[in-house]
C-alpha positions in Angstrom: 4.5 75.5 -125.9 5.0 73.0 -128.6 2.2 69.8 -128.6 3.2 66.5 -129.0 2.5 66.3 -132.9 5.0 69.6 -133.7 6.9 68.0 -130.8 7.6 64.6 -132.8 8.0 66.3 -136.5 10.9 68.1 -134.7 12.3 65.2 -133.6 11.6 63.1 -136.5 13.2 66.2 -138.4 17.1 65.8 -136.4 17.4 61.9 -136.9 17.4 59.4 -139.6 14.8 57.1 -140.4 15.1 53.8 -142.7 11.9 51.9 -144.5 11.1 48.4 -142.7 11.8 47.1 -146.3 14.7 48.6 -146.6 15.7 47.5 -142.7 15.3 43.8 -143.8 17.0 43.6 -146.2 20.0 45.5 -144.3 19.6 42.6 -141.9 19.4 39.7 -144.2 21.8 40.8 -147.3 24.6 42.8 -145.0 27.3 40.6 -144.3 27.0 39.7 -140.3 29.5 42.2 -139.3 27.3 45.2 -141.4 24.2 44.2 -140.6 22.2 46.3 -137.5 21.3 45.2 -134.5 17.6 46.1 -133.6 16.6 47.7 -130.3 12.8 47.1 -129.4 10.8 49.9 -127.4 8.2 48.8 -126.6 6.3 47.8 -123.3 6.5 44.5 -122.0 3.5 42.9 -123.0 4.2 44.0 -127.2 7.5 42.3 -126.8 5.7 39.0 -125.4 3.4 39.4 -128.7 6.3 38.9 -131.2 9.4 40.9 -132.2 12.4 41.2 -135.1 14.6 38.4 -134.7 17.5 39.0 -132.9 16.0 42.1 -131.2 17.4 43.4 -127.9 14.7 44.8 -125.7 14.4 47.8 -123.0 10.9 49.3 -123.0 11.1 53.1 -123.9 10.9 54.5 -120.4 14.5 52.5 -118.8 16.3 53.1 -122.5 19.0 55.6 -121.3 19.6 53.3 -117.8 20.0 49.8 -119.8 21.5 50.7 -123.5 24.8 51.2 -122.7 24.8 47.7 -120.6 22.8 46.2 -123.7 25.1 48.2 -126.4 28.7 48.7 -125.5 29.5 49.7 -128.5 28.3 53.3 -129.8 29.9 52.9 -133.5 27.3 49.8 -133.9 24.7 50.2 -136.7 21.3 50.6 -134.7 17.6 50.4 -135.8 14.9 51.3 -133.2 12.1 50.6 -132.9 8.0 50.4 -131.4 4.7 49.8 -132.7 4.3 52.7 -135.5 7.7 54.5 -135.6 7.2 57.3 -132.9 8.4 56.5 -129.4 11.2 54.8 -131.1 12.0 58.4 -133.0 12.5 59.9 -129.6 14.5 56.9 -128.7 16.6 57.8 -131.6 17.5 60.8 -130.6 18.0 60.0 -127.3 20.7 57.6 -128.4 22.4 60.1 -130.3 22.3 62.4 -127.4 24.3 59.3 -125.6 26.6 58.9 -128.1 25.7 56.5 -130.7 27.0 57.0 -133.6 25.0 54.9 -136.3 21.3 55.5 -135.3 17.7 55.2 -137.4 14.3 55.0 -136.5 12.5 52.4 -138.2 10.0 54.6 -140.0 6.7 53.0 -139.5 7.6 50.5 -136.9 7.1 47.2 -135.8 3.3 47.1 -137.8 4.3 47.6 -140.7 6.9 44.8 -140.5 4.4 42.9 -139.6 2.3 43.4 -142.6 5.0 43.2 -145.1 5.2 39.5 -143.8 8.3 39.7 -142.8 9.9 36.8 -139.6 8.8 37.5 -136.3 10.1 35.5 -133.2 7.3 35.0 -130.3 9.9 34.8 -127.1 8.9 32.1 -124.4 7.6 33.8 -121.5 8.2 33.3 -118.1 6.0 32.6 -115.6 4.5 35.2 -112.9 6.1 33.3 -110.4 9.4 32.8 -112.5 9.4 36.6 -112.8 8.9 37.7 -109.0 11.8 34.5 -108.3 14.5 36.3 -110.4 13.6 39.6 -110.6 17.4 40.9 -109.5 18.3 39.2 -112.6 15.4 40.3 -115.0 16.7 44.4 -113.8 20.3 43.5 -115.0 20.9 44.9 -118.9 23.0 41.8 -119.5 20.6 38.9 -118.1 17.6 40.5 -118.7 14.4 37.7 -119.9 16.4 36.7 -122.4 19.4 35.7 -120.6 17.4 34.2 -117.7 15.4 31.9 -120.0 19.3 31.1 -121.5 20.2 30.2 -117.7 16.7 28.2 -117.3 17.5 26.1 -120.8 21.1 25.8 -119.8 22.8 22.1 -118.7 25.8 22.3 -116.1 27.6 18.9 -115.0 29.1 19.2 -111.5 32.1 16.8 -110.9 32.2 16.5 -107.0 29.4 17.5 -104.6 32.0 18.2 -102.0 33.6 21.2 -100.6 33.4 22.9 -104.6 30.6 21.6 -105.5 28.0 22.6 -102.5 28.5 26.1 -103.0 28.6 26.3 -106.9 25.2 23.9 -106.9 23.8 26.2 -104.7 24.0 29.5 -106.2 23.7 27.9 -109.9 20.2 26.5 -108.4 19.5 29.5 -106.6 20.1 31.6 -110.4 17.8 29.0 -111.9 20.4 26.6 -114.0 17.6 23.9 -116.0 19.2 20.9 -115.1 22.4 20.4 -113.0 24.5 17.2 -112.8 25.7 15.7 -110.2 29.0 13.1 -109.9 29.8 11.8 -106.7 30.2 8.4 -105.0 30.6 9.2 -101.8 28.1 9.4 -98.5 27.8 12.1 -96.5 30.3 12.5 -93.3 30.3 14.2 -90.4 34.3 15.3 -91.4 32.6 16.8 -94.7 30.0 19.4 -93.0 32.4 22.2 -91.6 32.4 22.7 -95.3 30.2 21.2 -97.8 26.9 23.2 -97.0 24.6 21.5 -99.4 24.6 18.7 -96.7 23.0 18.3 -92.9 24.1 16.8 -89.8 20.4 14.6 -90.6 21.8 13.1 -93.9 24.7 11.1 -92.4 25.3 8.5 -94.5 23.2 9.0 -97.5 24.6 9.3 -100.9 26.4 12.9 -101.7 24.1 13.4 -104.8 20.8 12.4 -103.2 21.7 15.0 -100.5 22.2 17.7 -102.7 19.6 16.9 -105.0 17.0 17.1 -101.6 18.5 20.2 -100.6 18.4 22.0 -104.4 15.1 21.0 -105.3 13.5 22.3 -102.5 15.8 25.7 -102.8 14.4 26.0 -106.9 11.8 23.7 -108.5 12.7 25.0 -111.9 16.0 23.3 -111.4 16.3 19.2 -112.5 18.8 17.3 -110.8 20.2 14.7 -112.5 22.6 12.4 -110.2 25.4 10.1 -111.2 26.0 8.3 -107.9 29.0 7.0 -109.3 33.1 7.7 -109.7 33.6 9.3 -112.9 36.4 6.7 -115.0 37.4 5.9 -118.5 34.5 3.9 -118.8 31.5 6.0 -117.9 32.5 9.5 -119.1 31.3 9.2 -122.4 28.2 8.0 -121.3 27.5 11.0 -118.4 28.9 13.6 -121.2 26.3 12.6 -123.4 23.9 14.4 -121.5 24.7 17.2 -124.0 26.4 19.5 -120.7 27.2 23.4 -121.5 29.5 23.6 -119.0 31.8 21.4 -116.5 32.3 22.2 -112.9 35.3 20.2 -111.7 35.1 20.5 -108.1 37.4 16.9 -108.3 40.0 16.6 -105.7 42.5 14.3 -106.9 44.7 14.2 -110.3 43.1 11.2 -112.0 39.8 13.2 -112.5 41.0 16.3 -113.2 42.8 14.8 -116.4 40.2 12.9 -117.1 37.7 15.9 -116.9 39.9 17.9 -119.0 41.1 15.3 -122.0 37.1 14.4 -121.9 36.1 17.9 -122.1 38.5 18.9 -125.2 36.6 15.7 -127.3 33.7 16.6 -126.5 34.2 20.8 -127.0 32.4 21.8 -123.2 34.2 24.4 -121.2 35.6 23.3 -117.8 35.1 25.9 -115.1 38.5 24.5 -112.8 38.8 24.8 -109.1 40.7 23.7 -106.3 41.6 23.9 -102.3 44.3 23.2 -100.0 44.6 24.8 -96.6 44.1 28.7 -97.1 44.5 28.5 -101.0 42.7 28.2 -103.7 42.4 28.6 -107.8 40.1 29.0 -110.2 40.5 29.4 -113.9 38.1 28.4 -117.0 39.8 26.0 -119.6 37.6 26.3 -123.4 38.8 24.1 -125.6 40.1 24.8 -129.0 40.2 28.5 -127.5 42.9 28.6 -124.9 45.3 26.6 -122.8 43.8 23.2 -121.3 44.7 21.5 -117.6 47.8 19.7 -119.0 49.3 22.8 -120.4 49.4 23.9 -117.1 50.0 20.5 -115.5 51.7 18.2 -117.9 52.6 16.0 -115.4 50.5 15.5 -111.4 53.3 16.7 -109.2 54.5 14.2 -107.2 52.2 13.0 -104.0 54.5 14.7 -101.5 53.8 18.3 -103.5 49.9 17.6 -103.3 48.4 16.0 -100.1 44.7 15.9 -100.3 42.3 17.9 -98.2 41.9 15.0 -96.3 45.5 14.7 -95.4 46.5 18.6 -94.9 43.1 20.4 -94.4 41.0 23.6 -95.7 39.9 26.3 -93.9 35.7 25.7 -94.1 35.1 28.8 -95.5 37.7 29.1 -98.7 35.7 26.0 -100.7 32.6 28.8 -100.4 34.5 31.5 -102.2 36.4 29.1 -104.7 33.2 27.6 -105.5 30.7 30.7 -105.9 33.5 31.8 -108.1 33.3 28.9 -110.2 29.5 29.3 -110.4 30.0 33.0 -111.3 32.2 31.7 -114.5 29.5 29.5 -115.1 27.1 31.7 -115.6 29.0 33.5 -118.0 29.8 31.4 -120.1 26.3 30.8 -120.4 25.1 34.2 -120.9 28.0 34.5 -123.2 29.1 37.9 -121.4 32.3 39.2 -119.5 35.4 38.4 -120.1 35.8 34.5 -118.5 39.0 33.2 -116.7 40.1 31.3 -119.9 44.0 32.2 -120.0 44.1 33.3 -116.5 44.5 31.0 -113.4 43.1 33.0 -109.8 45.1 32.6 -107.5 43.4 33.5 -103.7 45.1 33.8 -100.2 42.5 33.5 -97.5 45.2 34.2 -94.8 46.4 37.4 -96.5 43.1 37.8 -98.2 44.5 38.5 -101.4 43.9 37.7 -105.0 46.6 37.5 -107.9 46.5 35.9 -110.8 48.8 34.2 -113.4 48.8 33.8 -117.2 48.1 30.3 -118.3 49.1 30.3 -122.3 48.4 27.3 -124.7 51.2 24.8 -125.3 51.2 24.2 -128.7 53.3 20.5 -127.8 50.3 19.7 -125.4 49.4 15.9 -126.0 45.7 16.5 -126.2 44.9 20.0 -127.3 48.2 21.0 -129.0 49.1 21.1 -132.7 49.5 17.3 -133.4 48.0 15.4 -130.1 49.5 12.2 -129.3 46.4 11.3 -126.9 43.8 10.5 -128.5 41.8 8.4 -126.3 41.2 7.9 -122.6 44.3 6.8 -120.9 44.8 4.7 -117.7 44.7 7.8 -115.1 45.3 6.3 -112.0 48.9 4.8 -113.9 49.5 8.2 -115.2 49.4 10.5 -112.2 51.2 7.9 -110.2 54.0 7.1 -112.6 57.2 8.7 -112.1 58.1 12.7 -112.7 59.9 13.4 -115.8 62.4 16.3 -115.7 
């Protein structure tokens, strides 16, 4: 029986390995598309210590479970590596036993990089706590540390703490979201509670966003509420957008917001994760700006009052603003993680009668007045006028 020394030159003998000088300069001279991405071995605690910039981790013993979560791709260049070029030569061959295509074993690891003076990056760590709190997420190939302290650093503006909002402030709290804003002027009523579960029977009355920021710090105190206890309008968007948000949830229920939201958010370049309710139905879709189609490509003009009585007016079944809204947190999170494929393009259409989903294509209009080829808006507009003017056909 073969020891582990004959074991590792006969391994070290079926893959290819690649100089740490060599590997840098791969990653700094190749052009961006060329140049490798580096998979780290290690355990736990080396990672913590310091690591090759731009390194994806998963320690050596959960490599063939995570890679192909972590890696997609098995025609991408890849340099493993540990400590002093061993583990990450089994590693190697591992991945070519998966199917990777372009794999070499950094030849005398992580050390020696190290010595040659070459960049390191020290991650942040979390804490114990922070670590038993979202473990499910830590276990996930495409959250992982990494992506969790992306979720913890990230800044999401909620428009509404109503029927949308509740829900999507609750599970983006619950996932750990840094700092969540809030926009609402309203008070809590007793009409809004078959519904808007981030509120109590006890808070009658108080403010919307002082509610919900009660209820969500005490469900996550890594999470910062910031609350705007105020109608959004022309005149103080710019100054809540310059909170430098990553992301938009419009849980808004009327017109006038909604074009507001959307003309404010193509200015300023932040994704808008769109929602919205009316009896058993609801949509979601994601508009990015400068990327794909924006809410007046899909609604150049409100439809006419008649078309689109309020909540208020013709109902919602409680439960629908639960799954609209946890559906908008879920594209939230994406977009921050930067994985999936988002609802940009793509309007969700869901049937809670006929519990069914579809969904619709949502293209770009290239004559749009505010994210087209040659916008004729170009600064906030009088809203309320707009949505109640008349329909042109």
């Amino acid at each position: 029986m073969a020891g582990y020394r004959e074991l590792l030159a006969r391994v070290k003998a079926e893959i290819q390995e690649i100089s740490t000088i060599e590997a840098h300069e791969r990653l700094t001279s190749s052009e961006p598309a060329e140049r490798p991405l580096f998979v780290d071995v290690r355990e736990p605690d080396e990672w913590e210590e310091g690591h090759i910039p731009g390194a994806v981790y998963t320690g050596r013993g959960r490599l063939e479970q995570r890679i192909e979560g972590l890696v997609p791709d098995k025609t991408r260049p890849l340099v493993v590596y540990c400590s002093a070029g061993n583990r990450s030569a089994f590693a190697a061959k591992a991945l070519g036993e998966l199917g990777y295509e372009n794999v070499l074993n950094l030849a005398s690891g992580f050390s020696d990089w190290k010595r040659n003076g070459f960049e390191i990056t020290i991650p942040r760590v979390l804490s114990a706590d922070q670590r038993s709190r979202y473990s499910r997420h830590l276990l996930i190939p495409e959250v992982g540390e990494d992506g969790q302290q992306r979720i913890l650093d990230a800044r999401v503006l909620l428009v509404g703490a109503g029927g949308l909002g509740s829900p999507a402030s609750l599970y983006l709290a619950a996932a750990g979201v840094g700092t969540l804003g809030i926009v609402d002027a309203d008070v809590v009523d007793e009409s809004n509670l078959q519904r808007q579960v981030v509120h109590s029977t006890e808070r009658l009355g108080e403010p919307k966003v002082l509610s919900a920021k009660r209820t969500l710090e005490a469900l996550n105190p890594d999470v910062r509420i910031v609350p705007f206890q105020e109608r959004l309008t022309s005149d103080n968007v710019e100054r809540i957008l310059a909170g430098g948000w990553d992301v938009i949830v419009d849980g808004a229920d009327n017109f006038p917001t909604r074009y507001l939201v959307n003309d404010a958010s193509i200015w300023h370049g932040i994704p808008v994760v769109h929602g919205s309710i009316f009896r058993f139905e609801g949509q979601v879709t994601v508009f990015a700006p400068h990327q794909g189609p924006c809410y007046r490509c899909l609604f150049p003009q409100p439809p006419p009052p008649e078309l689109a009585p309020s909540c208020a007016e013709g109902g919602v079944l409680g439960v629908l603003p639960g799954i609209i809204g946890s559906i908008q947190a879920n594209e939230a999170l994406k977009l921050i993680l930067e994985r999936g494929d988002t609802l940009a393009g793509r309007l969700l259409l869901f049937d809670a009668l006929g519990t069914t989903l579809d969904e619709v294509t949502v293209r770009r209009d290239p004559d749009c007045p505010v994210c087209g080829d040659s916008p004729s808006i170009t600064d906030y507009v009088d809203y309320v006028e707009f949505c109640n003017a008349p329909l042109q056909l």
